[in-house]
PyMOL Python script that loads the backbone (N, CA, C, O; Angstrom):
from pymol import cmd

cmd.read_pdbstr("""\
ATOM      1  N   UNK A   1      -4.037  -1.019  -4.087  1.00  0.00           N
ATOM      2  CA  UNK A   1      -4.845   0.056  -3.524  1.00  0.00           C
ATOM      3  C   UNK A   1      -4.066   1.354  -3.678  1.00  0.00           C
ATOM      4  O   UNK A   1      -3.046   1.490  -3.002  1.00  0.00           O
ATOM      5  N   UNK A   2      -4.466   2.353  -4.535  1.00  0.00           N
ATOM      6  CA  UNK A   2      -3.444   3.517  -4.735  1.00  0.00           C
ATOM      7  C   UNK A   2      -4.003   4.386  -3.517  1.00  0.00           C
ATOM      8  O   UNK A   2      -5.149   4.700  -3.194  1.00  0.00           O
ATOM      9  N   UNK A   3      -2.524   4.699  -2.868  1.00  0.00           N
ATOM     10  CA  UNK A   3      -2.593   6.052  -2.039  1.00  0.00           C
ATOM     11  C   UNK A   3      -3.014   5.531  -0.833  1.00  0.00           C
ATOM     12  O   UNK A   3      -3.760   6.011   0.021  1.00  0.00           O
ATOM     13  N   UNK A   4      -2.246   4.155  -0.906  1.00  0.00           N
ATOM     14  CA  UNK A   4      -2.783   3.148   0.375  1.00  0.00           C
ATOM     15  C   UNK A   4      -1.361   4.128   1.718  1.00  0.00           C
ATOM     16  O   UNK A   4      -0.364   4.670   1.241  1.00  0.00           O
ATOM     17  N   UNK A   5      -1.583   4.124   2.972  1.00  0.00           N
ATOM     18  CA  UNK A   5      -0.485   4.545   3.909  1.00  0.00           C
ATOM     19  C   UNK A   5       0.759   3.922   3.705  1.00  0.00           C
ATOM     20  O   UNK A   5       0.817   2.844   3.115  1.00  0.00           O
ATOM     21  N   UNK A   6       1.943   4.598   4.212  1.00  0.00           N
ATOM     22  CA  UNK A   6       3.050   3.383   3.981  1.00  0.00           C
ATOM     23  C   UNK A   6       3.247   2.947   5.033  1.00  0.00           C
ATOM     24  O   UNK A   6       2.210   2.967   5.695  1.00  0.00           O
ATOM     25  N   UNK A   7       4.495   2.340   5.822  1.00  0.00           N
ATOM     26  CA  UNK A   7       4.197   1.270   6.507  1.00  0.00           C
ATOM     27  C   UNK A   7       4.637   2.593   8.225  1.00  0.00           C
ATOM     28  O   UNK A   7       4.332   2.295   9.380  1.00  0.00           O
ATOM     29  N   UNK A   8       5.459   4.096   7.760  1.00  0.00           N
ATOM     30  CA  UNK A   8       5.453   5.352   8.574  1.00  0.00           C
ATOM     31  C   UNK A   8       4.408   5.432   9.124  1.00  0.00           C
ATOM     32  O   UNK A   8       4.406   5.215  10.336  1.00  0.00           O
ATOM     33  N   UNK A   9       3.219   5.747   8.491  1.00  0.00           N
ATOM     34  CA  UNK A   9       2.531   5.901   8.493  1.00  0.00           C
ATOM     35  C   UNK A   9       1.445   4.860   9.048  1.00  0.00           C
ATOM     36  O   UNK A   9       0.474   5.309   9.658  1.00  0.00           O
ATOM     37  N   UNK A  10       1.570   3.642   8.874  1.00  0.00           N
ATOM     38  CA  UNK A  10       1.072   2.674  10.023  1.00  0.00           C
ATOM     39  C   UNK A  10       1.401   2.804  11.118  1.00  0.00           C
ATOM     40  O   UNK A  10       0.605   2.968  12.043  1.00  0.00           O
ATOM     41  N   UNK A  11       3.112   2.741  11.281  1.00  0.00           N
ATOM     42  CA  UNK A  11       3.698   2.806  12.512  1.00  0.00           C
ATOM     43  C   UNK A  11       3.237   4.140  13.305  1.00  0.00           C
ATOM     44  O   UNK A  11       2.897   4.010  14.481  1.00  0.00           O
ATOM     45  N   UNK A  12       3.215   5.361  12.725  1.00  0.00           N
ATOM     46  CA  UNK A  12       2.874   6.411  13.191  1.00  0.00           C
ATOM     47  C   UNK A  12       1.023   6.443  13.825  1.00  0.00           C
ATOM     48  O   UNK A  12       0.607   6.921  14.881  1.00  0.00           O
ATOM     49  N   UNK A  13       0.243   5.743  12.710  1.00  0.00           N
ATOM     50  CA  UNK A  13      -1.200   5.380  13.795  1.00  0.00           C
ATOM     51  C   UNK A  13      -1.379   4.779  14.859  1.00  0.00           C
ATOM     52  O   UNK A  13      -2.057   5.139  15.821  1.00  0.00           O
ATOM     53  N   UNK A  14      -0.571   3.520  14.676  1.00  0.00           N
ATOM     54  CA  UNK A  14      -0.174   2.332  15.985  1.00  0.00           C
ATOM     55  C   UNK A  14      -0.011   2.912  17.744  1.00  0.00           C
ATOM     56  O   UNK A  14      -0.486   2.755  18.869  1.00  0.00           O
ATOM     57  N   UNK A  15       1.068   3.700  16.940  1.00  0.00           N
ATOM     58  CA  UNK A  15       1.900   4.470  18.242  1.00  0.00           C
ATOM     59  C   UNK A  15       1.057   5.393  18.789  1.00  0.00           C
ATOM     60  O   UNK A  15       0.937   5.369  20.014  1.00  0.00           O
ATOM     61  N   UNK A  16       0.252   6.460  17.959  1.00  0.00           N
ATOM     62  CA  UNK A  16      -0.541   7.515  17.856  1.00  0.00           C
ATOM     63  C   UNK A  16      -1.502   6.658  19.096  1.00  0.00           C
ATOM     64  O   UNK A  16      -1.320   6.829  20.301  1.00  0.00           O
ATOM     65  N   UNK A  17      -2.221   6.009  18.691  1.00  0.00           N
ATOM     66  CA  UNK A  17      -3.618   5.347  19.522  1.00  0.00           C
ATOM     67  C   UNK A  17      -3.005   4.650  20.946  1.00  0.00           C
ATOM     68  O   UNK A  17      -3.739   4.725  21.931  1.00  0.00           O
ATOM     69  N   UNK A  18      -1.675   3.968  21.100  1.00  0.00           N
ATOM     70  CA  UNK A  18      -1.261   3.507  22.165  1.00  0.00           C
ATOM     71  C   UNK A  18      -0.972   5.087  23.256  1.00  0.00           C
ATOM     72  O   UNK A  18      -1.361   5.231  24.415  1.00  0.00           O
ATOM     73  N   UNK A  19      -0.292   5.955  22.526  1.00  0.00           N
ATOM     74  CA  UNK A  19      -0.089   6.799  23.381  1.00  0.00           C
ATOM     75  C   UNK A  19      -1.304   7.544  24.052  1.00  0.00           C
ATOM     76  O   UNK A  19      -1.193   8.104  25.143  1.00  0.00           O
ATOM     77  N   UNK A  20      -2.610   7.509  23.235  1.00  0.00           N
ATOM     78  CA  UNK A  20      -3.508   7.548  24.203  1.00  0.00           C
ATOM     79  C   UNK A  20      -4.603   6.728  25.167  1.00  0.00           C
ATOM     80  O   UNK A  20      -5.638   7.141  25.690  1.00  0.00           O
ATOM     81  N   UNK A  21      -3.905   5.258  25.202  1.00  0.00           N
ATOM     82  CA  UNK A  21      -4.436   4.620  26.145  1.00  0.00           C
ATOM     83  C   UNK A  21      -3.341   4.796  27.670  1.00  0.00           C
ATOM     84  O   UNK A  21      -2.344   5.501  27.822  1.00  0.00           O
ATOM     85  N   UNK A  22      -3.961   3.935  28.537  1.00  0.00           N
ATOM     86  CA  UNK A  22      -2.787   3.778  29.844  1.00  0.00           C
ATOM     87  C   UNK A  22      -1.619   2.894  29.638  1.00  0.00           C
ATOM     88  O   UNK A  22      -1.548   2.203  28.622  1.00  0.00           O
ATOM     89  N   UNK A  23      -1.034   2.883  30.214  1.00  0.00           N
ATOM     90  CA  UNK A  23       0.620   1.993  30.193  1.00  0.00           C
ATOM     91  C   UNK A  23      -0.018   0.757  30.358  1.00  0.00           C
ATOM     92  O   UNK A  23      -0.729   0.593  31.349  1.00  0.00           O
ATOM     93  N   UNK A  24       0.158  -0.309  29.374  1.00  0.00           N
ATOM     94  CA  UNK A  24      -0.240  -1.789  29.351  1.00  0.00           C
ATOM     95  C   UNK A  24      -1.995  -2.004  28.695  1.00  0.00           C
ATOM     96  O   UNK A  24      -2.562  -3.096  28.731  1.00  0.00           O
ATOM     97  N   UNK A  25      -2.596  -0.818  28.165  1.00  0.00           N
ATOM     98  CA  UNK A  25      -3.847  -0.795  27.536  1.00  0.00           C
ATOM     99  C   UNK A  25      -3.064  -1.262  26.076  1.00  0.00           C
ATOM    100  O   UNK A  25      -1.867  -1.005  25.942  1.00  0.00           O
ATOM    101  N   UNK A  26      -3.756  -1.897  25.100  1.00  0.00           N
ATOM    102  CA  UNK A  26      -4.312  -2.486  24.354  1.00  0.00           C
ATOM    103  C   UNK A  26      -4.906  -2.040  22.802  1.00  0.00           C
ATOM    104  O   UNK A  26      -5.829  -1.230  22.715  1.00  0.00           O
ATOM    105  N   UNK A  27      -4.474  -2.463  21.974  1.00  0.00           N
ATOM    106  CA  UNK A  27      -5.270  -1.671  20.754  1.00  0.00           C
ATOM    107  C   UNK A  27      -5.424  -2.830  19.613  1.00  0.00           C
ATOM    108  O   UNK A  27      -4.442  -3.544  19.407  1.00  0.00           O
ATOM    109  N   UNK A  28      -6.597  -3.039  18.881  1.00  0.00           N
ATOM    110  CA  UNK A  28      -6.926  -3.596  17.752  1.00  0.00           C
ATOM    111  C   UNK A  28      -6.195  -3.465  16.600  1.00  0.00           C
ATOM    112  O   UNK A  28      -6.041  -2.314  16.190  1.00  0.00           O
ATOM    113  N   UNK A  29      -5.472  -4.803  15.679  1.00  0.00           N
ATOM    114  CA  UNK A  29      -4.589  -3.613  14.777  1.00  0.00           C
ATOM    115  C   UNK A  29      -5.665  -3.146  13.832  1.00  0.00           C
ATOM    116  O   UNK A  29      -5.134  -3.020  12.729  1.00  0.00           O
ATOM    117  N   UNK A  30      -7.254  -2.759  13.763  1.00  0.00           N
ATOM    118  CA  UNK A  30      -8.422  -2.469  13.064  1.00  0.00           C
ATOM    119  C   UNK A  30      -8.549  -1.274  13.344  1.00  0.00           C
ATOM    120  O   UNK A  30      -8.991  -0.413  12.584  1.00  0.00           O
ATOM    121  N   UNK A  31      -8.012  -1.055  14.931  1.00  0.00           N
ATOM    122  CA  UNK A  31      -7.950   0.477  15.161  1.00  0.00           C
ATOM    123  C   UNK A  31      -7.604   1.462  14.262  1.00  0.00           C
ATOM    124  O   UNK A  31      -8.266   2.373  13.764  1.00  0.00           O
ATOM    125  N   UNK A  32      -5.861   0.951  14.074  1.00  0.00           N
ATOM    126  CA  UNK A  32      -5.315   1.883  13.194  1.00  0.00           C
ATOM    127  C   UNK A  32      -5.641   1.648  11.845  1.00  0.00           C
ATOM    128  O   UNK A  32      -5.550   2.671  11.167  1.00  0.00           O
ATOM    129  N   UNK A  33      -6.086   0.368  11.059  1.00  0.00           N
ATOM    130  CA  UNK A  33      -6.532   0.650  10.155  1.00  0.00           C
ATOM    131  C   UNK A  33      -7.573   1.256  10.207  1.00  0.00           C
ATOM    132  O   UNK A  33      -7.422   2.075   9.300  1.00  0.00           O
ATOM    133  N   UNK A  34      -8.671   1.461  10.694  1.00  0.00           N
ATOM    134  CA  UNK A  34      -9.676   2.286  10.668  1.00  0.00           C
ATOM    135  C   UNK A  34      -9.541   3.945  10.644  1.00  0.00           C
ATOM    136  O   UNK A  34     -10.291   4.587   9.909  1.00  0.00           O
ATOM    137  N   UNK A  35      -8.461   4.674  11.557  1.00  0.00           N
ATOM    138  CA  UNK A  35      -7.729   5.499  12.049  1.00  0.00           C
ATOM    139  C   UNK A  35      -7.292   6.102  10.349  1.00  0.00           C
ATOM    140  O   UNK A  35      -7.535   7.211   9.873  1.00  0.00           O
ATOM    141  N   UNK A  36      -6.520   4.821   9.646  1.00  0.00           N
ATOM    142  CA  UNK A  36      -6.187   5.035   8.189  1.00  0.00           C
ATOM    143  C   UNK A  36      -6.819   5.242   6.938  1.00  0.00           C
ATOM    144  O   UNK A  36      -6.294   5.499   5.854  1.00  0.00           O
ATOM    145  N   UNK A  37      -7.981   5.100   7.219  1.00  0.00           N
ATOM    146  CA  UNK A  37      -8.850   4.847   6.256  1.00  0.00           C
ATOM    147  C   UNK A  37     -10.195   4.812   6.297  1.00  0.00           C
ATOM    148  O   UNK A  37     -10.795   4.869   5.224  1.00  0.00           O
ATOM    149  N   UNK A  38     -10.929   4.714   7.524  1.00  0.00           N
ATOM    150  CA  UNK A  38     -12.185   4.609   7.866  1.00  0.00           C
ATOM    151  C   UNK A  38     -12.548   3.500   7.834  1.00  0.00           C
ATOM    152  O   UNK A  38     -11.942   2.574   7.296  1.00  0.00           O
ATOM    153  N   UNK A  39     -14.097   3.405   8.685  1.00  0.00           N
ATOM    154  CA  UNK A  39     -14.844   2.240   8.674  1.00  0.00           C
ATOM    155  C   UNK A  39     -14.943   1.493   7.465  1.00  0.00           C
ATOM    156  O   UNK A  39     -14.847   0.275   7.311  1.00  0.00           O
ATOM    157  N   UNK A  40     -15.198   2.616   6.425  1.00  0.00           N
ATOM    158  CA  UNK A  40     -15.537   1.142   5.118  1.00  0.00           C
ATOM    159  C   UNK A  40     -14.343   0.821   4.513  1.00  0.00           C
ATOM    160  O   UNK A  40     -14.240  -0.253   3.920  1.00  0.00           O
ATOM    161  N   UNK A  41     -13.055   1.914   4.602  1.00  0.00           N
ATOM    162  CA  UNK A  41     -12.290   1.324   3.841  1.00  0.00           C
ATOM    163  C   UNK A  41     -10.597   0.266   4.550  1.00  0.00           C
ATOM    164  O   UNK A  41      -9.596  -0.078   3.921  1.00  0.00           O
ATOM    165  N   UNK A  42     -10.983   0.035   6.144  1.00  0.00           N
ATOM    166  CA  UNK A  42     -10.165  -0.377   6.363  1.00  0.00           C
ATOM    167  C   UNK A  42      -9.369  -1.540   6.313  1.00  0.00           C
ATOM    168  O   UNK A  42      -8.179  -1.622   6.617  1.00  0.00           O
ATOM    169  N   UNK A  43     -10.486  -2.879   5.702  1.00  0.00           N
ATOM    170  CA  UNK A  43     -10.017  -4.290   5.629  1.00  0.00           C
ATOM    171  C   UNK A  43      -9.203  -4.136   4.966  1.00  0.00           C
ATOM    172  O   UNK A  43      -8.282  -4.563   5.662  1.00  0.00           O
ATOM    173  N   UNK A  44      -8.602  -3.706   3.723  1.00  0.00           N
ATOM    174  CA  UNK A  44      -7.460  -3.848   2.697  1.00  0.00           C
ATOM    175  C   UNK A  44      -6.141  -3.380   3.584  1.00  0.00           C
ATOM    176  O   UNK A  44      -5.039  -3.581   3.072  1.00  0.00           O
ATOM    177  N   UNK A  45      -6.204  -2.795   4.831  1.00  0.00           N
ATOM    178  CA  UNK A  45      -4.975  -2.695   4.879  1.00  0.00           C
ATOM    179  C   UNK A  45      -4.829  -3.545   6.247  1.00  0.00           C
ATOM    180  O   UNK A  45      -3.887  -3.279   6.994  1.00  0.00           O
ATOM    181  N   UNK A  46      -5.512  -4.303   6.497  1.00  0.00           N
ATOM    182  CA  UNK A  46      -5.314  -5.213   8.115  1.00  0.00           C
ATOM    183  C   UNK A  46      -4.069  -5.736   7.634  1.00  0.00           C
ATOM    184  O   UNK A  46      -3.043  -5.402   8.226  1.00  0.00           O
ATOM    185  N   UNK A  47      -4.007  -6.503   6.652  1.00  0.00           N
ATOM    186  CA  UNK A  47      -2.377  -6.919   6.295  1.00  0.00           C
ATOM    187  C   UNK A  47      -1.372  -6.206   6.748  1.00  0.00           C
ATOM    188  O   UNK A  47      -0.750  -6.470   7.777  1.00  0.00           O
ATOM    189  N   UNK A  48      -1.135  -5.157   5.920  1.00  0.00           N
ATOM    190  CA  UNK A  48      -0.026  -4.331   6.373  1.00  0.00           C
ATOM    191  C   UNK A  48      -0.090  -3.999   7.710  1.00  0.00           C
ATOM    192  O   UNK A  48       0.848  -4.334   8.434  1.00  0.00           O
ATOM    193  N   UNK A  49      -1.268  -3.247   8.282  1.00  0.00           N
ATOM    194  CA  UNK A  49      -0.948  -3.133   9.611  1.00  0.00           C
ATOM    195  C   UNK A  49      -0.324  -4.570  10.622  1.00  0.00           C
ATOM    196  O   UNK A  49       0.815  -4.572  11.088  1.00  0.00           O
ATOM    197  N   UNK A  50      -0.959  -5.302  10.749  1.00  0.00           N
ATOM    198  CA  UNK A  50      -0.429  -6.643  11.249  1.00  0.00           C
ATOM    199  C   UNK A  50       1.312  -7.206  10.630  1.00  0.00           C
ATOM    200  O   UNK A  50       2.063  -8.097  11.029  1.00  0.00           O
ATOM    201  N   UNK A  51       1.419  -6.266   9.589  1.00  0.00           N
ATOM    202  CA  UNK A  51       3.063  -6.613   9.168  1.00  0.00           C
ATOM    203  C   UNK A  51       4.170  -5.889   9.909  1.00  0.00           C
ATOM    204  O   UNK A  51       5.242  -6.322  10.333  1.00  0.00           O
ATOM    205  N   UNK A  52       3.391  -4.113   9.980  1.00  0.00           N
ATOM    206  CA  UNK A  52       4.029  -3.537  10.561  1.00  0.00           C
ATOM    207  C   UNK A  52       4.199  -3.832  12.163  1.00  0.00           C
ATOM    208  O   UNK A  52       5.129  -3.528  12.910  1.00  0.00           O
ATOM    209  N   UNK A  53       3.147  -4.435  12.393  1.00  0.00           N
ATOM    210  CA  UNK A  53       3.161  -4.548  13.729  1.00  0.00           C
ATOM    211  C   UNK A  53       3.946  -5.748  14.609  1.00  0.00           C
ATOM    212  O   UNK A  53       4.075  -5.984  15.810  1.00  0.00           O
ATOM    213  N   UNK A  54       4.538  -6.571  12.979  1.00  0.00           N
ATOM    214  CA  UNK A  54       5.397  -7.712  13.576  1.00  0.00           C
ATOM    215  C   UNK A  54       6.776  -7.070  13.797  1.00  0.00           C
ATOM    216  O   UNK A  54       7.538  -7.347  14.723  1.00  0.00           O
ATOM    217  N   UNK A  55       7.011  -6.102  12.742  1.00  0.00           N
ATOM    218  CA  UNK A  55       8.499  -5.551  12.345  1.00  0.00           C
ATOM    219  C   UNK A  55       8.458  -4.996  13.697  1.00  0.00           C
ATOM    220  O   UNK A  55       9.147  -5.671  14.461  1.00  0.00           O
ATOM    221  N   UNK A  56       7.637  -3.563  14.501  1.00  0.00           N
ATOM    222  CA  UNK A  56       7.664  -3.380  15.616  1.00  0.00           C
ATOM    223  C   UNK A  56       8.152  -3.930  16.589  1.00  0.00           C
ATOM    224  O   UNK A  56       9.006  -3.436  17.325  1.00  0.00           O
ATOM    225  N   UNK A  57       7.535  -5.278  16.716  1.00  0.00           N
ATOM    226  CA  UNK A  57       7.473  -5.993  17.933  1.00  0.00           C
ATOM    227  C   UNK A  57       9.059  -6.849  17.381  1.00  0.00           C
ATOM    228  O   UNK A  57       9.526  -7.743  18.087  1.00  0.00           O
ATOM    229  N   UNK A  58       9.569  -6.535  16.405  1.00  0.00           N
ATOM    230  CA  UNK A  58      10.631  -7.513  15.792  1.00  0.00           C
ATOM    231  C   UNK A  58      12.011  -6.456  16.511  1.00  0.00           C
ATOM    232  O   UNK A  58      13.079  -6.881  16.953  1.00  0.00           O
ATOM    233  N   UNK A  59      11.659  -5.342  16.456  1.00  0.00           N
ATOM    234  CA  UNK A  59      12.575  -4.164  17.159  1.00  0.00           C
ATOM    235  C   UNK A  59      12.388  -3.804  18.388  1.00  0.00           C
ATOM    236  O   UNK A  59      13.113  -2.941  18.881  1.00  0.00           O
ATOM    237  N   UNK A  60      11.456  -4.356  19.054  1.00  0.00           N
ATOM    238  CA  UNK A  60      10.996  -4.377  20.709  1.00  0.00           C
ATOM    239  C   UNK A  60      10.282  -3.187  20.947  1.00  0.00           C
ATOM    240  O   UNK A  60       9.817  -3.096  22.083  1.00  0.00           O
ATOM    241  N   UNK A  61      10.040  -2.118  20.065  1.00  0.00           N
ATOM    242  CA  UNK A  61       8.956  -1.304  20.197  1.00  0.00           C
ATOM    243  C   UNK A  61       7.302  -1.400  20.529  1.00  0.00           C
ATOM    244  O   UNK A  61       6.587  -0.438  20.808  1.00  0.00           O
ATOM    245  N   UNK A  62       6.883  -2.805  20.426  1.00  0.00           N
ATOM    246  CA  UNK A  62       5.606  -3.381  20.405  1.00  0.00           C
ATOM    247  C   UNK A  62       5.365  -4.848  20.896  1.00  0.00           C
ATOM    248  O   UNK A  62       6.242  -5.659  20.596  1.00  0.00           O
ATOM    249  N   UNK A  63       4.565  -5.176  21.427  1.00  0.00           N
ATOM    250  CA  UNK A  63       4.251  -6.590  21.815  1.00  0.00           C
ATOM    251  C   UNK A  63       2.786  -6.873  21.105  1.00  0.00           C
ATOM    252  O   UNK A  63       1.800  -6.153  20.948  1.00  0.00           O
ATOM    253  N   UNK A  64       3.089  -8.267  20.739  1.00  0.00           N
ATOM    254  CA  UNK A  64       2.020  -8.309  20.129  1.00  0.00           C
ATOM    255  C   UNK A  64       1.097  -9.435  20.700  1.00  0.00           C
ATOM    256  O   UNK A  64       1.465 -10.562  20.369  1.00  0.00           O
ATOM    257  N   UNK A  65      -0.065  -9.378  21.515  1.00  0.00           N
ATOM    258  CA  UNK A  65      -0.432 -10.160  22.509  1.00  0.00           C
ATOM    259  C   UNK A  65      -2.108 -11.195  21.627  1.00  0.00           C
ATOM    260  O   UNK A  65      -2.743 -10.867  20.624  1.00  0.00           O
ATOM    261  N   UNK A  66      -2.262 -12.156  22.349  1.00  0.00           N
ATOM    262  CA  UNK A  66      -3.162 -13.293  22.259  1.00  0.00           C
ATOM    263  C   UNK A  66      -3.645 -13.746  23.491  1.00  0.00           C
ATOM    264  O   UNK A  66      -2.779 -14.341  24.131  1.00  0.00           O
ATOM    265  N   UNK A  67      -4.840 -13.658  24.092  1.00  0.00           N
ATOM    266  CA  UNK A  67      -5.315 -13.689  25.152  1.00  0.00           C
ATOM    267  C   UNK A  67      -4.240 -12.658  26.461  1.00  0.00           C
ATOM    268  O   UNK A  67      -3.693 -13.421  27.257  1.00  0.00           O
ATOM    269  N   UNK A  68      -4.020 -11.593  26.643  1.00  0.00           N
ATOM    270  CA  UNK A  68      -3.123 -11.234  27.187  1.00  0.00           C
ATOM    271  C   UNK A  68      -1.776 -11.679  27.222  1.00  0.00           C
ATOM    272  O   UNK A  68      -1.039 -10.991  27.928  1.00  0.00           O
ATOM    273  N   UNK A  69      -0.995 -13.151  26.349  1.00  0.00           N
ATOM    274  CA  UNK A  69      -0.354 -13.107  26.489  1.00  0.00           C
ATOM    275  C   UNK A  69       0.843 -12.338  25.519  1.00  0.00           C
ATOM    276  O   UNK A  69       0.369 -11.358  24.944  1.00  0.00           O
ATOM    277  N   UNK A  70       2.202 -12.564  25.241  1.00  0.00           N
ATOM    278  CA  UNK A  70       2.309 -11.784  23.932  1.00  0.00           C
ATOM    279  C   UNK A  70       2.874 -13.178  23.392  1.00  0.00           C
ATOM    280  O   UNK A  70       3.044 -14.147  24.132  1.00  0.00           O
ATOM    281  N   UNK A  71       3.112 -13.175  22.198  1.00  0.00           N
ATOM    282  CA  UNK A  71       3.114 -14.176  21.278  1.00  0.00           C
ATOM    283  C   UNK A  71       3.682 -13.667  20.054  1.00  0.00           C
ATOM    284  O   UNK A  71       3.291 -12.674  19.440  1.00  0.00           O
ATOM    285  N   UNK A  72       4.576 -14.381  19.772  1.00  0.00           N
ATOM    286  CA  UNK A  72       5.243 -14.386  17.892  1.00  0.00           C
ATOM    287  C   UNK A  72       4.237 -13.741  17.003  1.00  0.00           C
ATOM    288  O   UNK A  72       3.078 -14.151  16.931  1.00  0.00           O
ATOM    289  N   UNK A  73       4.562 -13.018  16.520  1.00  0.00           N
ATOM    290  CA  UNK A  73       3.672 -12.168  15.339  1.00  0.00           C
ATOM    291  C   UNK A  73       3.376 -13.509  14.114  1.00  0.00           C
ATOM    292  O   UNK A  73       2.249 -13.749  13.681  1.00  0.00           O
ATOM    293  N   UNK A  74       4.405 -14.141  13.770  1.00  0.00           N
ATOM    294  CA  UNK A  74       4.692 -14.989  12.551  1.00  0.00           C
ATOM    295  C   UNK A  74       3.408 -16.053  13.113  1.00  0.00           C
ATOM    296  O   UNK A  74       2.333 -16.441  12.656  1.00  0.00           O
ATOM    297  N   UNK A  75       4.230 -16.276  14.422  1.00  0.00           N
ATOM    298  CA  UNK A  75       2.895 -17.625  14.959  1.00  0.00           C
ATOM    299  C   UNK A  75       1.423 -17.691  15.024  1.00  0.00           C
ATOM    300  O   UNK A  75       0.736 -18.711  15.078  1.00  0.00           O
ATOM    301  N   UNK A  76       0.952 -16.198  15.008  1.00  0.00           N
ATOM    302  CA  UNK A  76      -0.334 -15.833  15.512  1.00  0.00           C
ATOM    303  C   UNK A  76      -1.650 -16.146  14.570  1.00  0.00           C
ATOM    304  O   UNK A  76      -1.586 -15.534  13.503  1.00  0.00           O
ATOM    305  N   UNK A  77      -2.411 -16.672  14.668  1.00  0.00           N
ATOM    306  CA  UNK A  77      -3.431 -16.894  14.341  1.00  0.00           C
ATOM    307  C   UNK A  77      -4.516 -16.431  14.745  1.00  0.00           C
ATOM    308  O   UNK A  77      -4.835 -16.740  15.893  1.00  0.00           O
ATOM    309  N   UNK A  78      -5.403 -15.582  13.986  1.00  0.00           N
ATOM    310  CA  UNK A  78      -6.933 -14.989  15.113  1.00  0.00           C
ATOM    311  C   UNK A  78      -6.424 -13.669  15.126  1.00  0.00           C
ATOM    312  O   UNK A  78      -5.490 -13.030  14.641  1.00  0.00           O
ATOM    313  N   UNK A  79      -7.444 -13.499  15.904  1.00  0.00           N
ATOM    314  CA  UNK A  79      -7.113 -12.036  16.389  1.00  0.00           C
ATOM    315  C   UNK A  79      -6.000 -11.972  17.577  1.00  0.00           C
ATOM    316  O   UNK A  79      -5.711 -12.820  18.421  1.00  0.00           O
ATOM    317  N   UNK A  80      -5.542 -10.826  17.371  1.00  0.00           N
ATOM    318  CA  UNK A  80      -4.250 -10.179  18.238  1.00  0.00           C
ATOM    319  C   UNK A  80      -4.591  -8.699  18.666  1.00  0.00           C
ATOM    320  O   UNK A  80      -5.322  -8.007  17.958  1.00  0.00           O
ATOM    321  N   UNK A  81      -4.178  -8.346  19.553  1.00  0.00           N
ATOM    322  CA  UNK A  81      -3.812  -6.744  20.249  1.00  0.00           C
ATOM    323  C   UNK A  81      -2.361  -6.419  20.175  1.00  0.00           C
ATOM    324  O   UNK A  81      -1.597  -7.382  20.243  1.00  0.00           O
ATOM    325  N   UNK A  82      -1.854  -5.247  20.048  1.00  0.00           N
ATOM    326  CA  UNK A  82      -0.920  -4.484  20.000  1.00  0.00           C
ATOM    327  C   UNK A  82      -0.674  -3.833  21.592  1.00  0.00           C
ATOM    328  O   UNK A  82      -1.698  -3.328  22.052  1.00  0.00           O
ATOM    329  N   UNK A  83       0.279  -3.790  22.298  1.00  0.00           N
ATOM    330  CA  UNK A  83       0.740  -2.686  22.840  1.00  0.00           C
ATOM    331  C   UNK A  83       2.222  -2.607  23.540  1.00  0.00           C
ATOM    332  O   UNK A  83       3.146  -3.404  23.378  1.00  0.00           O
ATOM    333  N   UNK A  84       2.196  -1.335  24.430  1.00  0.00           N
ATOM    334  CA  UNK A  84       3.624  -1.103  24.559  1.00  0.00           C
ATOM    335  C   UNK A  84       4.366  -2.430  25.264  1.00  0.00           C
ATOM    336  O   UNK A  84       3.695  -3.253  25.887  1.00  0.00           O
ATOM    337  N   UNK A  85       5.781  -2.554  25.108  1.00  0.00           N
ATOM    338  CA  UNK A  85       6.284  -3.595  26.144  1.00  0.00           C
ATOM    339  C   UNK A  85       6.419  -3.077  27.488  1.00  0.00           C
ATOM    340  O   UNK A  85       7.174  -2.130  27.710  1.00  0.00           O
ATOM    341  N   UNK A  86       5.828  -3.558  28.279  1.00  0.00           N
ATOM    342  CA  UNK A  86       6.541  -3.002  29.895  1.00  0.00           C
ATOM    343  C   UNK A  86       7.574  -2.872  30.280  1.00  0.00           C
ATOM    344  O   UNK A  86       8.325  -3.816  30.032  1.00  0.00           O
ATOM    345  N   UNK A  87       8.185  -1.661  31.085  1.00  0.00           N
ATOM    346  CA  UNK A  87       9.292  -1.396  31.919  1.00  0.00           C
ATOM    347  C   UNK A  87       9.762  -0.129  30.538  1.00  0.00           C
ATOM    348  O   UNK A  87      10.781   0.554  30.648  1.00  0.00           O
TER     349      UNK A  87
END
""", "prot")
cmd.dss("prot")
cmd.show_as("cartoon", "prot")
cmd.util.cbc("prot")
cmd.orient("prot")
């Protein structure tokens, strides 16, 4: 996909959309691809976002949750939410 975001630039949407929810709100990683690219063009990058969002949560910047709980990025299957870690 030329002129696809890099992974700054994921990280920078991620963060972007958490900082405007409340402390412990929640975000789709579809958000930020959408955020990246729009409605029609965002499926090509759910990958990357969901990569970046392991590396995140791999540096403790992000949790990456499954039914509210948070859960291994590697392990996850289905859908997942993104958000900040508490404290």
């Amino acid at each position: 996909m030329s002129g696809a975001p890099d992974d700054r630039a994921i990280a920078a949407a991620i963060g972007d959309l958490l900082d405007r929810r409340a402390p412990g709100a929640t975000i789709c990683p579809s958000e930020a691809a959408r955020a990246l690219a729009g409605d029609e063009g965002f499926r090509p990058l759910m990958d990357d976002v969901r990569r970046v969002a392991a590396a995140l949560a791999a540096d403790g910047e992000l949790e990456v949750t499954q039914d509210g709980e948070a859960v291994d990025p590697a392990a996850a299957r289905g859908p997942i939410r993104l958000r900040r870690p508490a404290g």
